[in-house]
C-alpha positions in Angstrom: 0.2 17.3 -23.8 -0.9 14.6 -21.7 2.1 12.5 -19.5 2.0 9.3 -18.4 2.4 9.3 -14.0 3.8 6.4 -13.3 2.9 4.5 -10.4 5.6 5.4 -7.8 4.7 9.2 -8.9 0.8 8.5 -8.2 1.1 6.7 -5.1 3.6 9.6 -4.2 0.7 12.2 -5.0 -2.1 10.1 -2.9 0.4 10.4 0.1 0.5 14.0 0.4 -3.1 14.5 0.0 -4.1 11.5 2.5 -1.1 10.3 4.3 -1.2 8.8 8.0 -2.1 12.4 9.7 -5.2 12.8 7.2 -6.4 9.5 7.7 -5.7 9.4 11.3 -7.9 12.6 11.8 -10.7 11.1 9.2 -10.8 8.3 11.8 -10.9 10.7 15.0 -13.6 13.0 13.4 -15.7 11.2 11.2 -15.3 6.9 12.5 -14.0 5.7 9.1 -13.0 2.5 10.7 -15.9 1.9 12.1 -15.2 -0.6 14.9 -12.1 -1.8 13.9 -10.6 1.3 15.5 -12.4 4.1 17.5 -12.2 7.4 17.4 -11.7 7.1 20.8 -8.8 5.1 20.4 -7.2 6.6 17.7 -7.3 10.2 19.1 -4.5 8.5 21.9 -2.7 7.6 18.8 0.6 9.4 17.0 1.2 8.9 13.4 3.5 6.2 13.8 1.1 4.1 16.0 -1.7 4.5 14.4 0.0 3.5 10.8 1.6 0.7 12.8 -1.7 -0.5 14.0 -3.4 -0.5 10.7 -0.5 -1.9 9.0 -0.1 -4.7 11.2 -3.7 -5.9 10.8 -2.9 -6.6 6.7 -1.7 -9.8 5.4 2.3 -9.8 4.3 2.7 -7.6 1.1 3.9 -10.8 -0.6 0.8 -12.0 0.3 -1.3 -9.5 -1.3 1.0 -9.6 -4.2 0.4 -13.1 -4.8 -3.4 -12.9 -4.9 -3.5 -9.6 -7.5 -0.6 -11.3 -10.2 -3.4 -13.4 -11.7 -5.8 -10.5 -11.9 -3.7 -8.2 -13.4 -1.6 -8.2 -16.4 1.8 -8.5 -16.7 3.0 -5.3 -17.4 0.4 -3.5 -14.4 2.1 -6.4 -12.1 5.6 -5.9 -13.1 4.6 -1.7 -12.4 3.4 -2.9 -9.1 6.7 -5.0 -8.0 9.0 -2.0 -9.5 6.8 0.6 -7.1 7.0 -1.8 -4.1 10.9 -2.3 -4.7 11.0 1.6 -5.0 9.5 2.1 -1.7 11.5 -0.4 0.1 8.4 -2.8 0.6 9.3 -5.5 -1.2 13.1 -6.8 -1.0 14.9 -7.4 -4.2 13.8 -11.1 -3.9 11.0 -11.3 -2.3 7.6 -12.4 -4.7 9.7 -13.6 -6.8 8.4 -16.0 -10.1 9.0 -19.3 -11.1 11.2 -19.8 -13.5 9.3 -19.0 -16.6 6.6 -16.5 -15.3 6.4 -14.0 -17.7 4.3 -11.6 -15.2 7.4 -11.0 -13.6 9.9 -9.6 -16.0 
C-alpha cells in the first residue's frame, strides 16, 4: 500500500542522503559550484562554514516564499509554510497573507 511522505518527511530523507558533508565533498571532488566556490576553497571549509557560506548567498526565505505562492497551489504552498515552520525557518508570522489569501490557510 502506497503512503503519502509528507513534505517535512521528504526533505528529512534528502538530508541524510545529501546533507552539508555530501555536498561539501561533491564540491571538493567534483567542482559542483563551479566558480562560485572552489574546490580549493571549500576543502578549508567545515560543515558549518561552508553551509553558512552558501546559505548566505540566497535571498531571505520569505523572499523566496513570496515568488513560488503564485506558482503553486494553495494546498502545495500551505505544505511548504507548515515544513518551513517545522524546521524553524520560517517564524510563526513571518510570510504571512493578506487578509483574505486563501493560499495561506
Amino acid at each position: 500500500m502506497e503512503r503519502n511522505v509528507s513534505l517535512d518527511e521528504a526533505a528529512r530523507a534528502f538530508h541524510k542522503v545529501c546533507g552539508w558533508g555530501p555536498l561539501r565533498w561533491h564540491v571538493i571532488t567534483r567542482g559542483w559550484l563551479g566558480t562560485d566556490l572552489t574546490p580549493e576553497i571549500a576543502v578549508w571549509m567545515d560543515e558549518g562554514s561552508f553551509a553558512r557560506h552558501l546559505l548566505s548567498r540566497q535571498p531571505p526565505v520569505t523572499a523566496l516564499l513570496a515568488d513560488i505562492t503564485p506558482l503553486v497551489s494553495g494546498s502545495v504552498a500551505r505544505r511548504i509554510r507548515r515544513a518551513l515552520r517545522s524546521w524553524d525557518v520560517l517564524p510563526m508570522e513571518a510570510g504571512r497573507p493578506r487578509t483574505g489569501d486563501a493560499a495561506w490557510r
